[in-house]
mmCIF file of the N, C-alpha and C atoms, coordinates in Angstrom:
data_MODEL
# 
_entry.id   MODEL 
# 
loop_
_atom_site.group_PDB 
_atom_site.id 
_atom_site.type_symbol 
_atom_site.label_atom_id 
_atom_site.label_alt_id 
_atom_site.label_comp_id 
_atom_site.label_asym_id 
_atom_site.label_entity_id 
_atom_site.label_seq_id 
_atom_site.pdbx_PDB_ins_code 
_atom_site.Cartn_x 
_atom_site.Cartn_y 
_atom_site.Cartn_z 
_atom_site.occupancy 
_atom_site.B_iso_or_equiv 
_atom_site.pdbx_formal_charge 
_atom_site.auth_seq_id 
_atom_site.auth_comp_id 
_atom_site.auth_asym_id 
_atom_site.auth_atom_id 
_atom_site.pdbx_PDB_model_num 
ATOM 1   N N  . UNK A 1 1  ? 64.371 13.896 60.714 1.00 0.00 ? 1  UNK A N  1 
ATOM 2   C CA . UNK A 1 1  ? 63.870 14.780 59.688 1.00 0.00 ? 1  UNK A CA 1 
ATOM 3   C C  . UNK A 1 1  ? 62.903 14.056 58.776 1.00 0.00 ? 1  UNK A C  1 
ATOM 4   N N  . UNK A 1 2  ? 63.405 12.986 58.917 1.00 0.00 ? 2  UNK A N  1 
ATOM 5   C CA . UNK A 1 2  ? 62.516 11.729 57.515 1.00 0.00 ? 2  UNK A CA 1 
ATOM 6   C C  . UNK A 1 2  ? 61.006 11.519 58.373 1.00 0.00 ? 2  UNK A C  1 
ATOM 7   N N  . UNK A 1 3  ? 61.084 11.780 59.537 1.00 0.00 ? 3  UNK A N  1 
ATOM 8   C CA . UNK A 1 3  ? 59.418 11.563 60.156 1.00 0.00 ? 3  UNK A CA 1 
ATOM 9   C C  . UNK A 1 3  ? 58.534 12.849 60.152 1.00 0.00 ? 3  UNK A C  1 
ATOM 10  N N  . UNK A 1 4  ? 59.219 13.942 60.122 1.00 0.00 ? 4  UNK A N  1 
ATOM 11  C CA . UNK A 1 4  ? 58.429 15.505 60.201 1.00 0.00 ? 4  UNK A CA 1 
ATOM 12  C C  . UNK A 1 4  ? 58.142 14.964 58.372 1.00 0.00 ? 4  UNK A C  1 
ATOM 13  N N  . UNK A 1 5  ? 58.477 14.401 57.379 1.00 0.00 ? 5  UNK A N  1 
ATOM 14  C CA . UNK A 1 5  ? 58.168 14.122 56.056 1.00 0.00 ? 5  UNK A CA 1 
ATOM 15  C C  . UNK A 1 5  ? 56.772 13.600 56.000 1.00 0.00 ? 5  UNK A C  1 
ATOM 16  N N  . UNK A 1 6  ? 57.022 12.761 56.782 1.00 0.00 ? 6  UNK A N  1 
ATOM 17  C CA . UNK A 1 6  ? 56.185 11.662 56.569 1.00 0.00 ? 6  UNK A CA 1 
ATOM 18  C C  . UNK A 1 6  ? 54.837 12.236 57.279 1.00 0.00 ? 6  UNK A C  1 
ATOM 19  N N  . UNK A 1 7  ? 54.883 12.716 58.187 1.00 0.00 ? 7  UNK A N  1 
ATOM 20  C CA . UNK A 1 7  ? 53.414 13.139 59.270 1.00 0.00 ? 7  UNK A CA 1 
ATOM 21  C C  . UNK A 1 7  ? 53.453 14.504 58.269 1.00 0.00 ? 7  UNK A C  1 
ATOM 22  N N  . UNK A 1 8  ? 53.766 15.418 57.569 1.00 0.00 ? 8  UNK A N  1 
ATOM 23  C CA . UNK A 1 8  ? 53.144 16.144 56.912 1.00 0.00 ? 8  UNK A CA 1 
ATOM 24  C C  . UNK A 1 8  ? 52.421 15.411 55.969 1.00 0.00 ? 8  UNK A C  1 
ATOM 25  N N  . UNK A 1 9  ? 53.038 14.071 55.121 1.00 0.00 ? 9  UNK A N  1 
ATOM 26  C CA . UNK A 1 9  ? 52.290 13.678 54.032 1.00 0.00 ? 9  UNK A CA 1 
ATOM 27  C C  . UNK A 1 9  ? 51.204 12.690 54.778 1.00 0.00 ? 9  UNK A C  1 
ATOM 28  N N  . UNK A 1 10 ? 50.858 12.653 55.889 1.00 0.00 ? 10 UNK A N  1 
ATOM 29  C CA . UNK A 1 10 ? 49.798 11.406 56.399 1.00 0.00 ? 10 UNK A CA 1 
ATOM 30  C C  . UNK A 1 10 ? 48.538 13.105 56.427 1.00 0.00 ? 10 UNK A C  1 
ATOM 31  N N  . UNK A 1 11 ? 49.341 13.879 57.121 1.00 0.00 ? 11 UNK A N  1 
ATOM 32  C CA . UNK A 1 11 ? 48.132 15.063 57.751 1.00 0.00 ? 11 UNK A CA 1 
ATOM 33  C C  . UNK A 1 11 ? 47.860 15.261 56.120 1.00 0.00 ? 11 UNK A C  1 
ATOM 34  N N  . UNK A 1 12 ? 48.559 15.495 54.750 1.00 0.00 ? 12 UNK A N  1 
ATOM 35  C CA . UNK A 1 12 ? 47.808 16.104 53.576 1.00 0.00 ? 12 UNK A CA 1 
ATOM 36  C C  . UNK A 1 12 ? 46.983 14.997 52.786 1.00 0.00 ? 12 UNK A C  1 
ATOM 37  N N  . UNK A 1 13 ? 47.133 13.694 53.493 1.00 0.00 ? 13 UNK A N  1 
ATOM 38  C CA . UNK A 1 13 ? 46.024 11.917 52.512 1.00 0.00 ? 13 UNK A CA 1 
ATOM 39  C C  . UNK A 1 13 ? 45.337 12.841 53.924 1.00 0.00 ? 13 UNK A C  1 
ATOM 40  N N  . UNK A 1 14 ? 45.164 12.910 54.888 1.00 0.00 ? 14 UNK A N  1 
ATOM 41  C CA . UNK A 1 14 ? 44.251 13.243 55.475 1.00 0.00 ? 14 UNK A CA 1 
ATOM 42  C C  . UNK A 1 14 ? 43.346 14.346 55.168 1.00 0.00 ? 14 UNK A C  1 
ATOM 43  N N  . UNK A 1 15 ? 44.112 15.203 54.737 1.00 0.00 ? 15 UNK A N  1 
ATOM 44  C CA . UNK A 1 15 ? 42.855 16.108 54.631 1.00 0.00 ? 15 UNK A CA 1 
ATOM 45  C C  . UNK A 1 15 ? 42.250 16.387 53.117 1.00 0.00 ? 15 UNK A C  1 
ATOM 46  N N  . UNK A 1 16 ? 42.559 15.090 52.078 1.00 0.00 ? 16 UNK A N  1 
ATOM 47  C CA . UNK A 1 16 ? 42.259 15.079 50.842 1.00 0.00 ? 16 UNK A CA 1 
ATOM 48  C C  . UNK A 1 16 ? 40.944 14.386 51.243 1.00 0.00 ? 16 UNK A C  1 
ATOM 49  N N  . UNK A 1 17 ? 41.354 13.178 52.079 1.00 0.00 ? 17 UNK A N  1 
ATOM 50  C CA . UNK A 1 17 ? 40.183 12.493 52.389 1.00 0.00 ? 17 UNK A CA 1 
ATOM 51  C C  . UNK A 1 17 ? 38.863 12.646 53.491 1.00 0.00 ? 17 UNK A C  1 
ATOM 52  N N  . UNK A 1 18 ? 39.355 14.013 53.962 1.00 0.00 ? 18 UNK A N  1 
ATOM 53  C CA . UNK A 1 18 ? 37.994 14.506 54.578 1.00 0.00 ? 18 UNK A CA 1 
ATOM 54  C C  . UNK A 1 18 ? 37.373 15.255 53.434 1.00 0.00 ? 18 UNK A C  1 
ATOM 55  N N  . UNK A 1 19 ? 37.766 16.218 52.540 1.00 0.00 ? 19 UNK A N  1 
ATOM 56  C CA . UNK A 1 19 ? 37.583 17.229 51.339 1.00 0.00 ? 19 UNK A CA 1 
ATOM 57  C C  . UNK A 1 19 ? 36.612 16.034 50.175 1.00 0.00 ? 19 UNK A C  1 
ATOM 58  N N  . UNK A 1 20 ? 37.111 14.830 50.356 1.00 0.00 ? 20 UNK A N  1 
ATOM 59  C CA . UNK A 1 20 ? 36.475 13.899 49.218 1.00 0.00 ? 20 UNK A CA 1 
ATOM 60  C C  . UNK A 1 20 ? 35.219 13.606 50.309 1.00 0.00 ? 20 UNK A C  1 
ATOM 61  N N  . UNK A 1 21 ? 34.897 13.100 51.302 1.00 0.00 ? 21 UNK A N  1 
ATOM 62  C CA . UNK A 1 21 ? 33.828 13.477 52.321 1.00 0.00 ? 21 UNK A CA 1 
ATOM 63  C C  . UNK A 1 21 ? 33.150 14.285 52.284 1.00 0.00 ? 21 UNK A C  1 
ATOM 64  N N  . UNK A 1 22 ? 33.354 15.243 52.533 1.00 0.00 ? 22 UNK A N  1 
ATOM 65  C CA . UNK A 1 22 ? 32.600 15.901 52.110 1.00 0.00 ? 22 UNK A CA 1 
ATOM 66  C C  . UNK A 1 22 ? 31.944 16.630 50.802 1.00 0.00 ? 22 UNK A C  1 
ATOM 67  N N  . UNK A 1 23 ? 32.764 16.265 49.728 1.00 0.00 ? 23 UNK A N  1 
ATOM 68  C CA . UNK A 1 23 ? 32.017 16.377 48.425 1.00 0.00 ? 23 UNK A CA 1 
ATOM 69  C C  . UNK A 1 23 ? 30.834 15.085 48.505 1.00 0.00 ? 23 UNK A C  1 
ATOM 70  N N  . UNK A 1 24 ? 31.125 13.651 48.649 1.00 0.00 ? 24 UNK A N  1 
ATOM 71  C CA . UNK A 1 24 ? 30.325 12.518 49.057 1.00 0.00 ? 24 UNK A CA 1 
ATOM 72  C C  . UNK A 1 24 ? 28.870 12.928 49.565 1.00 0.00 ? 24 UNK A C  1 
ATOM 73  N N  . UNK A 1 25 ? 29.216 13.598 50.683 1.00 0.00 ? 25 UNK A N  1 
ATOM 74  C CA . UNK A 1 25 ? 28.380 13.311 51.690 1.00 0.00 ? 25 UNK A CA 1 
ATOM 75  C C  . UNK A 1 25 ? 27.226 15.246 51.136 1.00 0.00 ? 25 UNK A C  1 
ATOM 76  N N  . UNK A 1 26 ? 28.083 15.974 50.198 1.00 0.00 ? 26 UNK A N  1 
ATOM 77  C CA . UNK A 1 26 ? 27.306 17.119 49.831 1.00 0.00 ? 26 UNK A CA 1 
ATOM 78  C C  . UNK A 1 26 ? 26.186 16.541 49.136 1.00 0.00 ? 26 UNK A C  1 
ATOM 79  N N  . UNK A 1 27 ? 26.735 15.303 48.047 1.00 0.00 ? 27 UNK A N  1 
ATOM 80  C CA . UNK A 1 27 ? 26.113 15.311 46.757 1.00 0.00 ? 27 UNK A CA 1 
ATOM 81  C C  . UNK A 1 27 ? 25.156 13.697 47.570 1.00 0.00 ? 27 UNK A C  1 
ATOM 82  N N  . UNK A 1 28 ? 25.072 13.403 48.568 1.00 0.00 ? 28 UNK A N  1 
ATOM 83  C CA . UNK A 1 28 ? 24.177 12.414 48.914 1.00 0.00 ? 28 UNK A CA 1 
ATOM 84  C C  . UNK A 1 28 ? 22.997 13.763 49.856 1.00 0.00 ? 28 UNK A C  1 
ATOM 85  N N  . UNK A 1 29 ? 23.576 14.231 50.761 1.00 0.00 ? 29 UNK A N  1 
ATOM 86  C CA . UNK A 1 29 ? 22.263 15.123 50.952 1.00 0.00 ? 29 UNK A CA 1 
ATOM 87  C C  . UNK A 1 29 ? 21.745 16.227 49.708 1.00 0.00 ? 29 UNK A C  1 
ATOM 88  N N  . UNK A 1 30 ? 22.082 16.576 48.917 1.00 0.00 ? 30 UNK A N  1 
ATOM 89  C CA . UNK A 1 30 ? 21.798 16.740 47.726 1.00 0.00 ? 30 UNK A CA 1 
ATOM 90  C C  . UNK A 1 30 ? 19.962 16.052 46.633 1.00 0.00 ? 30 UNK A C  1 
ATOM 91  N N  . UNK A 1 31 ? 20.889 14.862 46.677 1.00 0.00 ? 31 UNK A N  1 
ATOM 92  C CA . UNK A 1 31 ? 19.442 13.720 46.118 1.00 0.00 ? 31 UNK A CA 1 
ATOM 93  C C  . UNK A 1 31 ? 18.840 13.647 47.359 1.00 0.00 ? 31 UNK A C  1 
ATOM 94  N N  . UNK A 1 32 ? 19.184 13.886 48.541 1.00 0.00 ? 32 UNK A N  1 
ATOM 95  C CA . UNK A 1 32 ? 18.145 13.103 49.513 1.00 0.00 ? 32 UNK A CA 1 
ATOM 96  C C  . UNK A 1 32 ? 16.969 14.309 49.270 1.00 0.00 ? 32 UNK A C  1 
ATOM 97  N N  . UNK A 1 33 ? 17.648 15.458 48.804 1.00 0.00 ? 33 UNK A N  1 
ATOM 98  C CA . UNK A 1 33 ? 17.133 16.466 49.223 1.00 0.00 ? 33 UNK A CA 1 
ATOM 99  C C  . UNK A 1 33 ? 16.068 16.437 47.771 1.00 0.00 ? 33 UNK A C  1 
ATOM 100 N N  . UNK A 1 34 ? 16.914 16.703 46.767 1.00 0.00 ? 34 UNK A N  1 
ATOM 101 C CA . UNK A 1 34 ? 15.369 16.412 46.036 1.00 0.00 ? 34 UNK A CA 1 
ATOM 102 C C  . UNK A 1 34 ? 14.353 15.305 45.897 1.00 0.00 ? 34 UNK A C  1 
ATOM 103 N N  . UNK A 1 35 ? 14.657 13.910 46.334 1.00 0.00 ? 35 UNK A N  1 
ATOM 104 C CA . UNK A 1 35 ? 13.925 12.934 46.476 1.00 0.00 ? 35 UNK A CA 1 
ATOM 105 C C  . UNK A 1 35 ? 12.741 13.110 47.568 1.00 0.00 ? 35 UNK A C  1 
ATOM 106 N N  . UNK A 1 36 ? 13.319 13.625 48.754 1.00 0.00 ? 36 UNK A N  1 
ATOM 107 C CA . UNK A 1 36 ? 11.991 13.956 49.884 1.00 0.00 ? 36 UNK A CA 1 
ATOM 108 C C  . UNK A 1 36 ? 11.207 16.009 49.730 1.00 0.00 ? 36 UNK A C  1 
ATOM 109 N N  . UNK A 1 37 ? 11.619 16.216 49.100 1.00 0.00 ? 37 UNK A N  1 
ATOM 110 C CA . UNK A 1 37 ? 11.256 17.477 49.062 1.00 0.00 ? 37 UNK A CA 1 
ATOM 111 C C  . UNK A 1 37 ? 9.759  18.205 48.470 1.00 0.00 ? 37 UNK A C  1 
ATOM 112 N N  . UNK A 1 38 ? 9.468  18.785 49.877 1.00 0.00 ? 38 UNK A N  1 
ATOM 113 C CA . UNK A 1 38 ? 7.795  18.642 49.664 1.00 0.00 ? 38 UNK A CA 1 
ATOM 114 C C  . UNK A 1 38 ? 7.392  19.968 49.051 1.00 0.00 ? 38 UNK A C  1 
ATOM 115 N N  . UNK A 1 39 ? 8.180  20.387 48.234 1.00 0.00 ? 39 UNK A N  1 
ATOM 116 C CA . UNK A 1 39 ? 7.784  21.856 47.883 1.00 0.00 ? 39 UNK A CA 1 
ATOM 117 C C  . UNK A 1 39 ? 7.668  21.849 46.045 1.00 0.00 ? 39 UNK A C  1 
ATOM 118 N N  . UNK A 1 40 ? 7.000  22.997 45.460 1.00 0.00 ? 40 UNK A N  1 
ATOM 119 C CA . UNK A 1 40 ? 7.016  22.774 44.018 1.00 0.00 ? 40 UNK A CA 1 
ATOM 120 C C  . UNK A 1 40 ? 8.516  22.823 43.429 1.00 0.00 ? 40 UNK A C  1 
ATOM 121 N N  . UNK A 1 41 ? 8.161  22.398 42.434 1.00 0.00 ? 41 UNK A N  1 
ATOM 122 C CA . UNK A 1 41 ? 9.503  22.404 41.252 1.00 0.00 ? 41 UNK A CA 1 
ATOM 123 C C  . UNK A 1 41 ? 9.924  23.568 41.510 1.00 0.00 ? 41 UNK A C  1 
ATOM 124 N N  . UNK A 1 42 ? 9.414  24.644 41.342 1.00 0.00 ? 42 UNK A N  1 
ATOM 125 C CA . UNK A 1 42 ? 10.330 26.122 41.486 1.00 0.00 ? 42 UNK A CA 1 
ATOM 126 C C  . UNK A 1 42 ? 11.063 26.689 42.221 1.00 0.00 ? 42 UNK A C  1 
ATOM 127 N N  . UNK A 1 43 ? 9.968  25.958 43.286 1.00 0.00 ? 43 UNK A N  1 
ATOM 128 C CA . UNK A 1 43 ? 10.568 26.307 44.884 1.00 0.00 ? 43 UNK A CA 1 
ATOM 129 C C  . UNK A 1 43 ? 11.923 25.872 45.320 1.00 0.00 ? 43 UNK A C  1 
ATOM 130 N N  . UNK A 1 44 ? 11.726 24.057 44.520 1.00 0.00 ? 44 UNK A N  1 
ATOM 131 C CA . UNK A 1 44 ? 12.459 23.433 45.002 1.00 0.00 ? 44 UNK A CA 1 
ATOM 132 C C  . UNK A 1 44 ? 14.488 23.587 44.600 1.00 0.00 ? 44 UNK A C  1 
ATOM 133 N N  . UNK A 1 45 ? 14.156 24.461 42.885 1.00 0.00 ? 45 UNK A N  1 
ATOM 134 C CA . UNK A 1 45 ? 15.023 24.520 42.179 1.00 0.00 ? 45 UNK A CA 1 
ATOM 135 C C  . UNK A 1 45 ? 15.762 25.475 42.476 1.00 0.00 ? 45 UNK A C  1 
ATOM 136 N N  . UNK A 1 46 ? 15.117 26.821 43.508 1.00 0.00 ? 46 UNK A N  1 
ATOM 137 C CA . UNK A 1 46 ? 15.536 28.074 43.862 1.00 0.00 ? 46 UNK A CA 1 
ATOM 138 C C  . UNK A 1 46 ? 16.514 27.431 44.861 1.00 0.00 ? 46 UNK A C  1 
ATOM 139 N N  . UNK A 1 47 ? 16.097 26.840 45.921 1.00 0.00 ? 47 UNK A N  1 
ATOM 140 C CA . UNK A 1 47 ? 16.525 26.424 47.279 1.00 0.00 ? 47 UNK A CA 1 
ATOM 141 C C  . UNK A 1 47 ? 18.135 25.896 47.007 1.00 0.00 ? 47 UNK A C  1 
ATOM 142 N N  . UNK A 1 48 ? 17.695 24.813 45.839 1.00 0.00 ? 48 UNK A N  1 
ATOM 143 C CA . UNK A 1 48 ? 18.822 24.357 45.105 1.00 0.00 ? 48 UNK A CA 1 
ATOM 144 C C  . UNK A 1 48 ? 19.893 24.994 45.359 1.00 0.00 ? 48 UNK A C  1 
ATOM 145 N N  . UNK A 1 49 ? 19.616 26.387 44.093 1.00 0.00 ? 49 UNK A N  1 
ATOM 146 C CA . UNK A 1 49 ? 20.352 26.865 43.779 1.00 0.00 ? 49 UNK A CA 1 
ATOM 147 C C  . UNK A 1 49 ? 21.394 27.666 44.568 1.00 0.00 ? 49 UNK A C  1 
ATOM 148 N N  . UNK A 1 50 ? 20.557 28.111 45.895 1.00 0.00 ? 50 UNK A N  1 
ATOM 149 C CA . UNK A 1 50 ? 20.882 28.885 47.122 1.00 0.00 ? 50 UNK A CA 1 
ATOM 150 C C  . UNK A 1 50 ? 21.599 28.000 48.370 1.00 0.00 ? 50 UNK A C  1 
ATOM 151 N N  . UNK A 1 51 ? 21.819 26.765 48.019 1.00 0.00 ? 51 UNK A N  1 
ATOM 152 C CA . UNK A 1 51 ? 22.414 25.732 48.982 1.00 0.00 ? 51 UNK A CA 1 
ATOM 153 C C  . UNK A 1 51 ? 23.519 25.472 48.047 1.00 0.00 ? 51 UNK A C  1 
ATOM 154 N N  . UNK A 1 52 ? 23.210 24.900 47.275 1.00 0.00 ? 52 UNK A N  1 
ATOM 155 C CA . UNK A 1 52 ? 25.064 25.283 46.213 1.00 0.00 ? 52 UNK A CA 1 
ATOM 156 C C  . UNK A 1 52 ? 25.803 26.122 46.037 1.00 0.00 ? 52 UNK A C  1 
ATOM 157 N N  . UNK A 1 53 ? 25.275 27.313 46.077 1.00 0.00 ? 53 UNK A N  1 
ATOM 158 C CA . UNK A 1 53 ? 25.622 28.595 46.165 1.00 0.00 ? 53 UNK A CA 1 
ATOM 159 C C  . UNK A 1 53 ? 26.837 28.357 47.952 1.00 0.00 ? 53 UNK A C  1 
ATOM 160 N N  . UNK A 1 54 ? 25.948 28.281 48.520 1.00 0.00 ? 54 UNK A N  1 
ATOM 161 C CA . UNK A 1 54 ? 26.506 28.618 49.681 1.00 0.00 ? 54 UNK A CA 1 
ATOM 162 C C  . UNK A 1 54 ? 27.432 27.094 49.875 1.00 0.00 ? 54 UNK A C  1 
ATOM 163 N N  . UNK A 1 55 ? 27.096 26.292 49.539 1.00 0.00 ? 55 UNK A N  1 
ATOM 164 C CA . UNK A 1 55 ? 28.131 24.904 49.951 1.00 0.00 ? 55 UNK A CA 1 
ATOM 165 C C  . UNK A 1 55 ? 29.274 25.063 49.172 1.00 0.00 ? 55 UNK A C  1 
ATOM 166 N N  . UNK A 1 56 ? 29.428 25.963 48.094 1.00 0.00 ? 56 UNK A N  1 
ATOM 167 C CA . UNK A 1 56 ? 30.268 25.988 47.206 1.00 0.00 ? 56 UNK A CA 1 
ATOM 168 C C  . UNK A 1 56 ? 31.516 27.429 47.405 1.00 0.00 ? 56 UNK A C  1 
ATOM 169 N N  . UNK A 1 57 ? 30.643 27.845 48.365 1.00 0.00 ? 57 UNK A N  1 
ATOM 170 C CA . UNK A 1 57 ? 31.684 29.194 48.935 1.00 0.00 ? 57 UNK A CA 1 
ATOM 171 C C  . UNK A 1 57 ? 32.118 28.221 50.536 1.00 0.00 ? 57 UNK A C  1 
ATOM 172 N N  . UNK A 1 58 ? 31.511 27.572 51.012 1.00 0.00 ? 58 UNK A N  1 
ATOM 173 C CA . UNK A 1 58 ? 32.029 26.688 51.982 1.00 0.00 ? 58 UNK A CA 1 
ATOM 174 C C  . UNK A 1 58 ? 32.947 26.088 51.783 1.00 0.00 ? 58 UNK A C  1 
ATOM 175 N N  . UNK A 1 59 ? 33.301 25.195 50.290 1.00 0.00 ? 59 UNK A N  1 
ATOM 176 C CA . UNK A 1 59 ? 34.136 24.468 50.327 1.00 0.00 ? 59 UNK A CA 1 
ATOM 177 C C  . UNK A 1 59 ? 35.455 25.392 49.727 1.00 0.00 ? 59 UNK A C  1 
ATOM 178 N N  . UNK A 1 60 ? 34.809 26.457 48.773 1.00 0.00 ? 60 UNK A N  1 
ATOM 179 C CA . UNK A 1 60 ? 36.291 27.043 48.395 1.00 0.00 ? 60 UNK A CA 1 
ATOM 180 C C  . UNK A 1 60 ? 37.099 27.384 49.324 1.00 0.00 ? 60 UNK A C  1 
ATOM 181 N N  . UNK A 1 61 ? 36.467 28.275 50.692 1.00 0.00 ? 61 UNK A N  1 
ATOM 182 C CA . UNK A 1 61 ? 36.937 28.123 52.048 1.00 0.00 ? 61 UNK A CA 1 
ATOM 183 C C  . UNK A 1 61 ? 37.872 27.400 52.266 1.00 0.00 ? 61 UNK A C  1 
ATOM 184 N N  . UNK A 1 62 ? 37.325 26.409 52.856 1.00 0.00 ? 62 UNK A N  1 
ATOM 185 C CA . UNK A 1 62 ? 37.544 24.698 53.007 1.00 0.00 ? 62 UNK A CA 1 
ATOM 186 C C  . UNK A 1 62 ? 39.010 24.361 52.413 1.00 0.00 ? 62 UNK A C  1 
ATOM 187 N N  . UNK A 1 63 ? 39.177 24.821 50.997 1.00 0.00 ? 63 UNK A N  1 
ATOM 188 C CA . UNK A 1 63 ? 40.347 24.443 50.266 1.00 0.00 ? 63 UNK A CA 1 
ATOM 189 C C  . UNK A 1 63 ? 41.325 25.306 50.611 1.00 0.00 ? 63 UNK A C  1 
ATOM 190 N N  . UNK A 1 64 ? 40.802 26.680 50.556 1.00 0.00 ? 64 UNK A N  1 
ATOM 191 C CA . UNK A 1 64 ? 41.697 27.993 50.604 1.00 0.00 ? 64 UNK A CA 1 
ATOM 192 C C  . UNK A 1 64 ? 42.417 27.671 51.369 1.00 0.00 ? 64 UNK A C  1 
ATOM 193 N N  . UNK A 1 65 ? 41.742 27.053 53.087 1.00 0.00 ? 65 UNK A N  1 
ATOM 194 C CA . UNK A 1 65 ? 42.245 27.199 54.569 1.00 0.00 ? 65 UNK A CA 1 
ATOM 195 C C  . UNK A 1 65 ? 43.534 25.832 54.163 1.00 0.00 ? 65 UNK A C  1 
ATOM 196 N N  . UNK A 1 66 ? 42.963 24.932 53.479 1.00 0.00 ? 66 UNK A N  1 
ATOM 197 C CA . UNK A 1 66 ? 43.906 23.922 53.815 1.00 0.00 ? 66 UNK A CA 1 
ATOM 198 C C  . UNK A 1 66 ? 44.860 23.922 52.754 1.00 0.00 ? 66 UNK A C  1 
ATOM 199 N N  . UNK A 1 67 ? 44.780 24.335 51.453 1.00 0.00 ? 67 UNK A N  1 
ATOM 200 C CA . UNK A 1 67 ? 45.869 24.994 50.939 1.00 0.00 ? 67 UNK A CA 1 
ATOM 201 C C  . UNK A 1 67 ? 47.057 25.657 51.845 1.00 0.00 ? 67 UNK A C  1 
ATOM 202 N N  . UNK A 1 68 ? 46.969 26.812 52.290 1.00 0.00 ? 68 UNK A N  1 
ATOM 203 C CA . UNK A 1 68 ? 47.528 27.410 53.347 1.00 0.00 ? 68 UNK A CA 1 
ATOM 204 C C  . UNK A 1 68 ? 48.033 26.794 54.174 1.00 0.00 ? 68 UNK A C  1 
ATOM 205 N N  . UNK A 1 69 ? 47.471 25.997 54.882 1.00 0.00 ? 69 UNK A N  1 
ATOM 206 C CA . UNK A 1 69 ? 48.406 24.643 55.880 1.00 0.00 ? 69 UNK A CA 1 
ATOM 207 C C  . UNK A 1 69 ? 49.004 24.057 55.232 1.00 0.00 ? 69 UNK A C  1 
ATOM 208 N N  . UNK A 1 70 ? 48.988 23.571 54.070 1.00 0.00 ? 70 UNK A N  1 
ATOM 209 C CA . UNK A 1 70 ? 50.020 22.862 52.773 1.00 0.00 ? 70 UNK A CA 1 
ATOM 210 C C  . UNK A 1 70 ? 51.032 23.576 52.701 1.00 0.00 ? 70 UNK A C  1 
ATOM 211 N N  . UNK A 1 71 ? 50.733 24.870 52.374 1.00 0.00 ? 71 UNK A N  1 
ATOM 212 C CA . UNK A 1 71 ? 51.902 25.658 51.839 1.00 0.00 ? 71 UNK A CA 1 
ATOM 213 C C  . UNK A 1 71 ? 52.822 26.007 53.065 1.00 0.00 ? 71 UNK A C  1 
ATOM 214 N N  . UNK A 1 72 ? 52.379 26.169 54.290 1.00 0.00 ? 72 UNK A N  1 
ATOM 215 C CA . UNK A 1 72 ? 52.812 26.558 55.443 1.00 0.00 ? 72 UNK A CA 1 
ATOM 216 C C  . UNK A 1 72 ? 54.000 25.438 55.806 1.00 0.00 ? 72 UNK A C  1 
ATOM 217 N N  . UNK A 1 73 ? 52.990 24.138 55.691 1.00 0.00 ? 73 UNK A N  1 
ATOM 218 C CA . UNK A 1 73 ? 53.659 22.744 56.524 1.00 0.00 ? 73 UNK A CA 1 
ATOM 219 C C  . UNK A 1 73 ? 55.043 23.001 55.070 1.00 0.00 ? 73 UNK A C  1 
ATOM 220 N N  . UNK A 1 74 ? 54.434 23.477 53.895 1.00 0.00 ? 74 UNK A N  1 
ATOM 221 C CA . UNK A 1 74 ? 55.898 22.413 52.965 1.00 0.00 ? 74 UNK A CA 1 
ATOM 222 C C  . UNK A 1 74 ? 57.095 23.331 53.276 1.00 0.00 ? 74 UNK A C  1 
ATOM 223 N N  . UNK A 1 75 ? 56.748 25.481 53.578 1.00 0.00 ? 75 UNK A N  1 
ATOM 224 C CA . UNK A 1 75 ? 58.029 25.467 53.754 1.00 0.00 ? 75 UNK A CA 1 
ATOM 225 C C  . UNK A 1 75 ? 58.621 25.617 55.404 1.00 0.00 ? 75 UNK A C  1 
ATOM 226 N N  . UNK A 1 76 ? 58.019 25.080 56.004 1.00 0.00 ? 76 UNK A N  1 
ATOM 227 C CA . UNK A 1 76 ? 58.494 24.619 57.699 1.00 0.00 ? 76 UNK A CA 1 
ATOM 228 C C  . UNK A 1 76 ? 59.577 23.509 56.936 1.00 0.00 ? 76 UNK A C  1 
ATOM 229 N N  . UNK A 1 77 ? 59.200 22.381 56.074 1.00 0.00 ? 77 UNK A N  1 
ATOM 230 C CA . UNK A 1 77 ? 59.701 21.423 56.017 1.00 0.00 ? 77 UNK A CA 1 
ATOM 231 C C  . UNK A 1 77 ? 61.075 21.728 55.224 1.00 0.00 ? 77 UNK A C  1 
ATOM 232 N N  . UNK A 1 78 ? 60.864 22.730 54.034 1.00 0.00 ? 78 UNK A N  1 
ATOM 233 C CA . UNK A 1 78 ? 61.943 22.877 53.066 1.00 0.00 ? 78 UNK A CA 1 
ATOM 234 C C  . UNK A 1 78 ? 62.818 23.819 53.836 1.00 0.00 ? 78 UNK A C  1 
ATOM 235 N N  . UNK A 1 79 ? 62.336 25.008 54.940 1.00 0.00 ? 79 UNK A N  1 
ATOM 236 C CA . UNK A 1 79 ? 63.534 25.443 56.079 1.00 0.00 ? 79 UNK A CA 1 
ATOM 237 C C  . UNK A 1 79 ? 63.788 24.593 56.878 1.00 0.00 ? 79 UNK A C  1 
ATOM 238 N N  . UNK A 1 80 ? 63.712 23.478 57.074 1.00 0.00 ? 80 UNK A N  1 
ATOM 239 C CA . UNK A 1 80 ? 64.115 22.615 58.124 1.00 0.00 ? 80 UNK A CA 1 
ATOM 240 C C  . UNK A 1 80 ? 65.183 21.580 57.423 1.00 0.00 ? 80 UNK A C  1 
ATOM 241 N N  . UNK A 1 81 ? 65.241 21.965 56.126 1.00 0.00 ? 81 UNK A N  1 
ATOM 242 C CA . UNK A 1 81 ? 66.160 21.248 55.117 1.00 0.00 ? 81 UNK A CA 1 
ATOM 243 C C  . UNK A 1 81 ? 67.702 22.208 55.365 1.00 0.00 ? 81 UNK A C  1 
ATOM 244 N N  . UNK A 1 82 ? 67.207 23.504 55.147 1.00 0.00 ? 82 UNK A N  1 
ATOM 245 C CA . UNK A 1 82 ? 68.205 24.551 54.897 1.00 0.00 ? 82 UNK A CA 1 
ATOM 246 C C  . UNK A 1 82 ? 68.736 24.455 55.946 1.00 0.00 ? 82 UNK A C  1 
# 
């Protein structure tokens, strides 16, 4: 029972640390993106706004889904107590 514990808490450092990845890796293509970006200020600020927009309904996703596997895995684990 003490190992179904333990591989739920390795799978939830796991999927904190893909979720921190990808915040990382949002906010580095991010600057890459305004550093090479060949379009005007306005243009560039709209695009912005419309890629955050959408990376930011991606990740709430992202959380929602793995929330749900959290909540799922903890009460598999707390009926497996009972």
């Amino acid at each position: 029972m003490g190992s179904k514990i333990e591989e739920r808490a390795l799978v939830a450092k796991k999927s904190k640390i893909v979720l921190l990845g990808l915040l990382i890796g949002g906010l580095a293509g991010a600057a890459t993106m305004l550093l090479f970006a060949p379009k005007s200020g306005k243009k560039t600020r709209a695009d912005i706004q419309l890629k955050s927009i959408q990376w930011r309904d991606r990740t709430t996703d992202l959380v929602k889904n793995t929330l749900a596997h959290v909540r799922s895995d903890t009460r598999a684990v707390t009926a497996d107590m009972h």
